[in-house]
N, C-alpha and C positions, 0 to 999 in steps of 0.2 A: 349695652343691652344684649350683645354679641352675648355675652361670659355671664350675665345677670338674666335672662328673659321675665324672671317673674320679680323681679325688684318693681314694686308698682311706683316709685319715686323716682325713678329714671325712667319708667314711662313719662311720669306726669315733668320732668326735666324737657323729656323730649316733646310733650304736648305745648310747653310754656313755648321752646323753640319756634314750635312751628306755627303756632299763634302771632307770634311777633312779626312772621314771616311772611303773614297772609296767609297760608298754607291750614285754613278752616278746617276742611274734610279731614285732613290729617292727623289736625290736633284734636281735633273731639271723638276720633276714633284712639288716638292714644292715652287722654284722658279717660274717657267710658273705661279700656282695657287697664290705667291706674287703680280705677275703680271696682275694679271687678277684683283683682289681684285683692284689692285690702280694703275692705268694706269700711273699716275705720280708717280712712284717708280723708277729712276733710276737706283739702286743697283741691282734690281732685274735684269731691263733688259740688263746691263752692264754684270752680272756675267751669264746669261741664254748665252747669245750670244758668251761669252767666253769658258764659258765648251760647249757648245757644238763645239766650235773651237778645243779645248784642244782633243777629243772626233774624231776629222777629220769630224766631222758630217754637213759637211760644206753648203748643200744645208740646213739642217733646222737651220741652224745660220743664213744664210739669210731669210728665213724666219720670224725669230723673229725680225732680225734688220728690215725687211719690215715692219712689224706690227707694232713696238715700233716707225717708222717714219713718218707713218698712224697716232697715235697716239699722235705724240708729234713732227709736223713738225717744230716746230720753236726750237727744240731743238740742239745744236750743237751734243750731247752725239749721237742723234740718226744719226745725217748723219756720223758720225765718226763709229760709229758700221755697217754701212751699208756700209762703204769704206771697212773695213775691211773685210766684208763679201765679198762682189765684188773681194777683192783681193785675199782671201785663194781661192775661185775658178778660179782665172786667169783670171776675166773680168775686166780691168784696164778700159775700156773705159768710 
């Protein structure tokens, strides 16, 4: 990350790290900055939207999946992250 700062895939290398590690705060601020780097990163917004599921942190899980659907509306990943957000909150409609 030293020599790469904006490689967002060694962000998200280093958010998986520190995910494994317990190291929460770390990894969802490494991921969000994966995410930001490269709007079309998948992984990043997959696993941001997940931990902070994991996390009960379920209003800024929508969030993100709002953002990542702003971002990538013709992606299936994003309307799928965003059901799933709707749903940990109890909004089925």
């Amino acid at each position: 990350l030293a020599r790469v700062p904006s490689s967002a895939v060694l962000h998200g290398y280093l958010a998986d790290v520190c995910w494994k590690l317990d190291e929460n705060e770390e990894a969802l601020a490494a991921v969000a900055r994966a995410h930001e780097l490269d709007r079309d990163y998948p992984w990043a917004w997959n696993a941001h939207v997940s931990w902070l599921a994991l996390l009960e942190r379920d209003e800024e899980a929508l969030a993100v999946a709002e953002d990542c659907a702003r971002s990538n509306p013709r992606w299936s990943l994003a309307h799928q992250l965003l059901a799933r957000a709707y749903r940990a909150l109890g909004r089925n409609e």
